[in-house]
N, C-alpha and C positions, 0 to 999 in steps of 0.2 A: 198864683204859685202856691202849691202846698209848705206847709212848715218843714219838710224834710225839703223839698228843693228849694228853699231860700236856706236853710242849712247848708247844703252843699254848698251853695253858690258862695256863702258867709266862709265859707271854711277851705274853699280849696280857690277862690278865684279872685276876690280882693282886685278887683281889675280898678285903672283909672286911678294909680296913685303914682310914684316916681318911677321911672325906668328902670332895668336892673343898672348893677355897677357893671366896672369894670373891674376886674383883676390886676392888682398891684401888691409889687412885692412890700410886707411890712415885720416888724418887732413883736414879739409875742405881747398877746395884750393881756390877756390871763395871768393873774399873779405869778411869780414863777416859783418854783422851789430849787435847791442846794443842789439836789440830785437831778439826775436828765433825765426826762419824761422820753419814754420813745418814739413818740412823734408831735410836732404840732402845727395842724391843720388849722388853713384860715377858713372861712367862710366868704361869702359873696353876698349882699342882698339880692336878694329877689322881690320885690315889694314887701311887704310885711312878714318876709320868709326867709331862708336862706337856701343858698346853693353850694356845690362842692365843684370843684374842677377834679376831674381823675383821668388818668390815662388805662386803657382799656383797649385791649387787642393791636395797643401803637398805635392809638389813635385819642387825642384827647375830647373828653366829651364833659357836658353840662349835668350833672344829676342834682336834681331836689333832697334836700335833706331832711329826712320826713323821720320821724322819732316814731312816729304810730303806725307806720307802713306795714310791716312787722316783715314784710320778702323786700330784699332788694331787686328792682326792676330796671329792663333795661328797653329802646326802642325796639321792635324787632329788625329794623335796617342793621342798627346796630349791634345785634348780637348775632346778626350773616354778615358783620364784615368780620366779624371777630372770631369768625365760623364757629359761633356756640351753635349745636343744631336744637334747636326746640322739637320734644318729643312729648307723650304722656300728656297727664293733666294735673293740676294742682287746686286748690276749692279753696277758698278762705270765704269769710262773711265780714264784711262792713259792721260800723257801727250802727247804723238804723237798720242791719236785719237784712240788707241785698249781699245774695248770693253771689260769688264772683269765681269764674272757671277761667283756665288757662293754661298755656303751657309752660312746660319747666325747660332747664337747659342746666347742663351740669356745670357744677363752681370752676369757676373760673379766676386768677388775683387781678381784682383791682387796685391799681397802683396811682394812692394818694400822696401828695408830698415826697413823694420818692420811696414810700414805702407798700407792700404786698400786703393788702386785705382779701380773702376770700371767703366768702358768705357759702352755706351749704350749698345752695343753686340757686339759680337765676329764672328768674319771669319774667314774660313782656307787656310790655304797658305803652300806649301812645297817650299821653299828657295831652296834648294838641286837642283830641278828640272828646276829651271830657271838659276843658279850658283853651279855646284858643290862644287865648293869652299867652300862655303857659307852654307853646309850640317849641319856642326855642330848645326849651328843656328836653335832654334825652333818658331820662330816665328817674329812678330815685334810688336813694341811696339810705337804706333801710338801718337800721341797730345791728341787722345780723349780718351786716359786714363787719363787725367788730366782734367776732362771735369770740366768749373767752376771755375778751381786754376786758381791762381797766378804764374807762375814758373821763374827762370831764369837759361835761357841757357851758361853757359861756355862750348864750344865745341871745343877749343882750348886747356886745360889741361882736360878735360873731368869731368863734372859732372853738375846734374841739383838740383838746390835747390827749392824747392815748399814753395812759401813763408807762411806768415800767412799775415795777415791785416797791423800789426804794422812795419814785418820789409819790408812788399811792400812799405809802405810809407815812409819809412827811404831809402830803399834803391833806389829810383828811383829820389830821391832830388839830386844826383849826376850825374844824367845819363841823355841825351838829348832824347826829346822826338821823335819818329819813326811812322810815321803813317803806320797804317796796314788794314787790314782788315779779319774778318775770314770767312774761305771759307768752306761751306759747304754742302756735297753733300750727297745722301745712306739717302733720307727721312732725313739729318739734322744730323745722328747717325756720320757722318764722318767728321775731324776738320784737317784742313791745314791753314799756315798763308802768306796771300798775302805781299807782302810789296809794300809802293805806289813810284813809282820811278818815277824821274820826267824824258820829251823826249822835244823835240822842240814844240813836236806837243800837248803835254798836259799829264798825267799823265799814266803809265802803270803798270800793275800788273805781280811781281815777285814772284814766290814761294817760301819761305825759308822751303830747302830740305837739311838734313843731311844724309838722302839714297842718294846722289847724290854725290859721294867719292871725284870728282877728276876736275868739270869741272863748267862753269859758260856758261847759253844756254839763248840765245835772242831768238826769235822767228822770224822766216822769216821775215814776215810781219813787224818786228822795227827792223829788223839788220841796215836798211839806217839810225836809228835816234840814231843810238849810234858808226855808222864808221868803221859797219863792211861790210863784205860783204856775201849778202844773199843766192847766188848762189855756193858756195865751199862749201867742206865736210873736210875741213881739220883744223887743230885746229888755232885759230886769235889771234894775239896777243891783247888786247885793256884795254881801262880802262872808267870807268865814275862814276856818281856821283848816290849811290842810293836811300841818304837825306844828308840833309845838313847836311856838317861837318864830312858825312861817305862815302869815295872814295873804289872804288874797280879797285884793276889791276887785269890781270892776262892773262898768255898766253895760258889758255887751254879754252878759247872761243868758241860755237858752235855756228848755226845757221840754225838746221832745223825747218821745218815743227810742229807745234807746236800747240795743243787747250787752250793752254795759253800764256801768252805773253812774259813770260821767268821764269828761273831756276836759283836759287840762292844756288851754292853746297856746296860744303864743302873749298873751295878755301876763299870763304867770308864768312861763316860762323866759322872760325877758328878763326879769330882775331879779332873779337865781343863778347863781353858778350851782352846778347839781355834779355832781362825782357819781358814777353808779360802776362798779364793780360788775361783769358782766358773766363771770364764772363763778362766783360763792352767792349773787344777787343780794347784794347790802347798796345802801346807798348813805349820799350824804349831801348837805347844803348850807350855804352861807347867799345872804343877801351880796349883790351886787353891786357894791353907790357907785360903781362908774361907768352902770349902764346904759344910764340916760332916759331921758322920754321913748317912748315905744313908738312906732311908728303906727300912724290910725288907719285903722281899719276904713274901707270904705261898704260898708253893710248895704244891702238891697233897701232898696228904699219903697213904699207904697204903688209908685210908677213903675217900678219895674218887674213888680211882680205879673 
């Protein structure tokens, strides 16, 4: 198996670890603030991942909650029941460089928690086909369903809160600021969020990806400015700094071939709560202590390559 296909495999399939959950009503677990947040959404594990329940076309369905997605996607069953008609085409590029075509379907609200999200448009995606595992899943549920909000990510006990004005501003007077930037590609319709990490050589752009289960990827090209090494395919032990005041270890490190400059997974995104502002593009974070152990990756092993 080449290094990009044990990547994939590392980053989107994580198979042979616990079942998903089940859905049960719970207490915001997210610190709260004074002021009411406009919504707050739980989370679902999915093995080392999370999921969203939404209702869509009056029909409730499973989506992946993927931070690096950049389109919200849906099954194509399911956006003929929802009579989205898929027309046209839309292009995006992967992070190792594959091309990826398809059709679009006009925005439609998806309704989370009782409230109306609607992403510019809609794409299709069978999950099943790239992970079996991952069948049950109808879809994913991209940043650019929050196009505009406010939100804050807890992906360590799982849930997103979509703030209002009042408790953004309450709640981010605790939190240190995180420089970001928002990446956007698919004519602007599609929303990922870079974060700005400092190198010797001057600043590089990391993608915060919670489709990304199990691993933390530098990109060839910066593995020398962070101590790793550029040439192996096997997983690095390493650690560094990706703002002030916010360290990352971890020993499931990669370093291929990349059209970005690296991948922030689920290994760093578990013990951050992250606030990111989603219309002015600022961001913010504070460490998590009540996120607990991460749930381990299960990495391809030599035998299954």
């Amino acid at each position: 198996m080449t290094l990009r296909a044990t990547l994939v495999a590392a980053c989107l399939v994580f198979a042979h670890l616990a079942s998903p959950s089940t859905a049960n009503a719970r207490d915001q677990v997210t610190p709260a603030t004074n002021a009411s947040p406009d919504a707050v959404i739980p989370l679902e594990r999915w093995r080392t991942r999370w999921f969203i329940r939404v209702d869509f076309g009056g029909a409730e369905r499973k989506l992946l909650f993927d931070t690096g997605a950049g389109l919200t996607l849906l099954h194509p069953d399911v956006l003929s029941a929802a009579k989205c008609e898929l027309w046209g085409r839309v292009t995006g590029f992967r992070m190792f460089g594959q091309r990826g075509d398809g059709p679009r379907c006009n925005a439609m609200d998806i309704f989370v928690a009782g409230h109306p999200f609607r992403p510019p448009l809609l794409g299709a995606i069978e999950l099943g086909t790239l992970n079996p595992a991952d069948a049950e899943l109808e879809g994913i549920a991209a940043l650019n369903m929050f196009e505009g909000r406010a939100i804050t990510l807890n992906l360590g006990e799982g849930e997103i809160i979509v703030e209002s004005p009042a408790s953004l501003h309450e709640r981010v007077r605790s939190m240190r600021p995180f420089p970001i930037r928002m990446k956007r590609e698919v004519e602007g319709t599609a929303l990922a969020i870079m974060a700005e990490v400092t190198s010797p050589r001057g600043p590089v752009w990391m993608e915060l990806d919670s489709g990304n289960g199990g691993t933390v990827l530098v990109a060839k090209h910066n593995a020398a400015l962070f101590g790793l090494q550029p040439d192996t395919e096997e997983p690095q032990s390493g650690h560094f700094q990706v703002a002030e005041g916010v360290n990352l270890q971890s020993e499931h490190m990669f370093t291929p071939d990349m059209i970005m400059d690296g991948n922030l997974g689920m290994p760093f995104l578990h013990d951050w709560i992250i606030t990111l502002d989603l219309r002015e593009g600022r961001g913010w974070i504070v460490r998590n202590p009540e996120a607990g152990p991460a749930p381990k990756p299960a990495l391809p092993s030599k035998t299954s390559q």
